[in-house]
C-alpha positions as CSV (number, residue, x, y, z in Angstrom):
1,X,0.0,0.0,0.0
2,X,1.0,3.4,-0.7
3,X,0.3,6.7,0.6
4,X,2.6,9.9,-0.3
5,X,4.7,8.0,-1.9
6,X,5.9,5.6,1.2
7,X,5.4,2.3,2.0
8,X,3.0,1.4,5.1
9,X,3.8,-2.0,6.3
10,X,0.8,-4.2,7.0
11,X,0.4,-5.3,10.5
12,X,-0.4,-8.7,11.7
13,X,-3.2,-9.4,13.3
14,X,-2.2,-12.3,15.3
15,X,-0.9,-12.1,19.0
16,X,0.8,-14.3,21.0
17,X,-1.1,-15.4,24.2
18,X,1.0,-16.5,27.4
19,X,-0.9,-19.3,29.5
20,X,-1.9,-18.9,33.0
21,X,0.4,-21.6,33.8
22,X,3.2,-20.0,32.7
23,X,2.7,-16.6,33.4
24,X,2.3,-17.4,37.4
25,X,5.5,-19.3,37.0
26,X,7.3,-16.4,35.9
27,X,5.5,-14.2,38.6
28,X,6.9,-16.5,41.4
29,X,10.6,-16.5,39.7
30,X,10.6,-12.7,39.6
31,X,9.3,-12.7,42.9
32,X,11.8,-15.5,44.7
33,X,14.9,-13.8,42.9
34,X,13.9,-10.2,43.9
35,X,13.5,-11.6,47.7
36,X,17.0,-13.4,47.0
37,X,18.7,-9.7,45.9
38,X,17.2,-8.3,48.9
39,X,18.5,-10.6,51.5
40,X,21.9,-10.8,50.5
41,X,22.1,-7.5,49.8
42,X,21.2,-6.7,53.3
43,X,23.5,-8.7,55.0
44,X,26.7,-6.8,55.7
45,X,29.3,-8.3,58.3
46,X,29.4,-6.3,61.9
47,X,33.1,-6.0,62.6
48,X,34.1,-6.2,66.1
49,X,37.1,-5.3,67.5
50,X,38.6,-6.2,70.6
51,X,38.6,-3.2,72.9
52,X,41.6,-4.6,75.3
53,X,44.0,-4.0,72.0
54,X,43.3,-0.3,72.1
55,X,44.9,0.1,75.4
56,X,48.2,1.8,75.2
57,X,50.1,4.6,73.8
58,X,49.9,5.2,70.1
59,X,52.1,7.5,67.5
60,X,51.6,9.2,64.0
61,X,54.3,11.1,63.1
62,X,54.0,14.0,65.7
63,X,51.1,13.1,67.0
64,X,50.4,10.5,70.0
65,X,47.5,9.1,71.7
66,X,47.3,7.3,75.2
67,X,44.0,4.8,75.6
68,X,43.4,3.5,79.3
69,X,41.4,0.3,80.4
70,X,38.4,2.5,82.1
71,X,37.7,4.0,79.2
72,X,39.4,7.3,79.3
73,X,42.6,8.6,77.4
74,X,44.8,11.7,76.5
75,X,46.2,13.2,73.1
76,X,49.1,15.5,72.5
77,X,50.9,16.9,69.1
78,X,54.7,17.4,69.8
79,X,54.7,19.1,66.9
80,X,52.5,21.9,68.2
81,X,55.2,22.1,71.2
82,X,52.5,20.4,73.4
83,X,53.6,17.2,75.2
84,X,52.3,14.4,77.7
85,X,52.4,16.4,80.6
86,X,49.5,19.1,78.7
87,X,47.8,16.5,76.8
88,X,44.0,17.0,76.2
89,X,41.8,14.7,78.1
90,X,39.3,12.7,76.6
91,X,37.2,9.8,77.2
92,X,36.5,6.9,74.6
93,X,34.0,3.9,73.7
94,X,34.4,1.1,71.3
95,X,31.2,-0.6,69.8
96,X,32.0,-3.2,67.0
97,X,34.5,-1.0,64.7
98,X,33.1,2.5,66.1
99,X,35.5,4.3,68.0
100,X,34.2,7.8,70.1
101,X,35.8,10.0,71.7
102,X,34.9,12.7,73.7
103,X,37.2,15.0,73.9
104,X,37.4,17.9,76.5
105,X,38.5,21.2,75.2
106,X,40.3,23.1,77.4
107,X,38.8,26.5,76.8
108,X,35.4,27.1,77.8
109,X,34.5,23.4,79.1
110,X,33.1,22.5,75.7
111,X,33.4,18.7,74.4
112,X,33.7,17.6,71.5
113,X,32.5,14.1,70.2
114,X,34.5,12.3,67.0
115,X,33.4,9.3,66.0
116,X,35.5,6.9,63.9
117,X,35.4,3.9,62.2
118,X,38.1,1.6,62.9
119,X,39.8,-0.4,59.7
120,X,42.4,-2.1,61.6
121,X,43.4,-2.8,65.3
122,X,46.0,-5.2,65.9
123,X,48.6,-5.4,68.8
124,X,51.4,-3.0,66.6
125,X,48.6,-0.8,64.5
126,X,45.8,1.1,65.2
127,X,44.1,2.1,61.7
128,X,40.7,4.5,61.5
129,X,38.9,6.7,59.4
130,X,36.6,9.6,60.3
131,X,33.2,10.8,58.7
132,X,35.1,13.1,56.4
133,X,37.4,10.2,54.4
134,X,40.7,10.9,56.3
135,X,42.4,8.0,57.3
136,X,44.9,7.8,60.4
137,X,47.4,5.3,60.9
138,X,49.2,4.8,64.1
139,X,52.0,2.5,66.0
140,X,52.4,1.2,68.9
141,X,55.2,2.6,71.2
142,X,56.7,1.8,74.7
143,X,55.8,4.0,77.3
């Protein structure tokens, strides 16, 4: 058939029919493989870390940290010219890989809570990251 000079294909007439049968089969696989994506991709490991590890004195290049068993601590940056004896108090929790600290600022009586996620504890390295993607790495040293 023609009409302004182009060629207008004729369309069947015939369509293809899916069977009830079949049609609830592929309703129950869509519906078993979507439940299937939605377990596994819910289940993320918890990563615990063993609090008793943190429990020392810790160095990054200037920078040291002191963890004590009752849950308390102190920081100092020798490269600001501050050492142990005026570090900054603070106190600290460990759930799973979430480390806080609250950390007493000296001026004012104001505390500040950081909250980091730990990457790596082991009896030699401490390894964390905070909420804004910087990543800390320290060692363990002798008191």
């Amino acid at each position: 058939m023609r009409h302004n000079n182009f060629l207008i294909p004729k369309v069947g007439t015939q369509l293809k029919t899916i069977s009830n049968t079949k049609m609830k089969r592929i309703i129950l696989y869509s519906a078993v493989s979507f439940l299937l994506l939605l377990i596994f991709a819910s289940c993320e490991k918890e990563v615990y870390f063993d609090d008793s590890l943190l429990i020392g004195k810790w160095q990054s290049g200037t920078l040291f940290d002191k963890y004590f068993a009752n849950g308390t601590g102190y920081s100092w940056d020798e490269g600001e010219d501050i050492y142990e004896e005026e570090a900054q108090d603070f106190t600290w929790t460990l759930s799973g890989a979430e480390l806080i600290r609250n950390e007493q600022m000296e001026i004012g009586d104001v505390e500040i809570t950081k909250i980091y996620t730990i990457t790596e504890l082991t009896a030699e390295v401490l390894r964390y990251r905070d909420d804004f993607g910087r990543s800390y790495t320290f060692n363990r040293v002798d008191d």
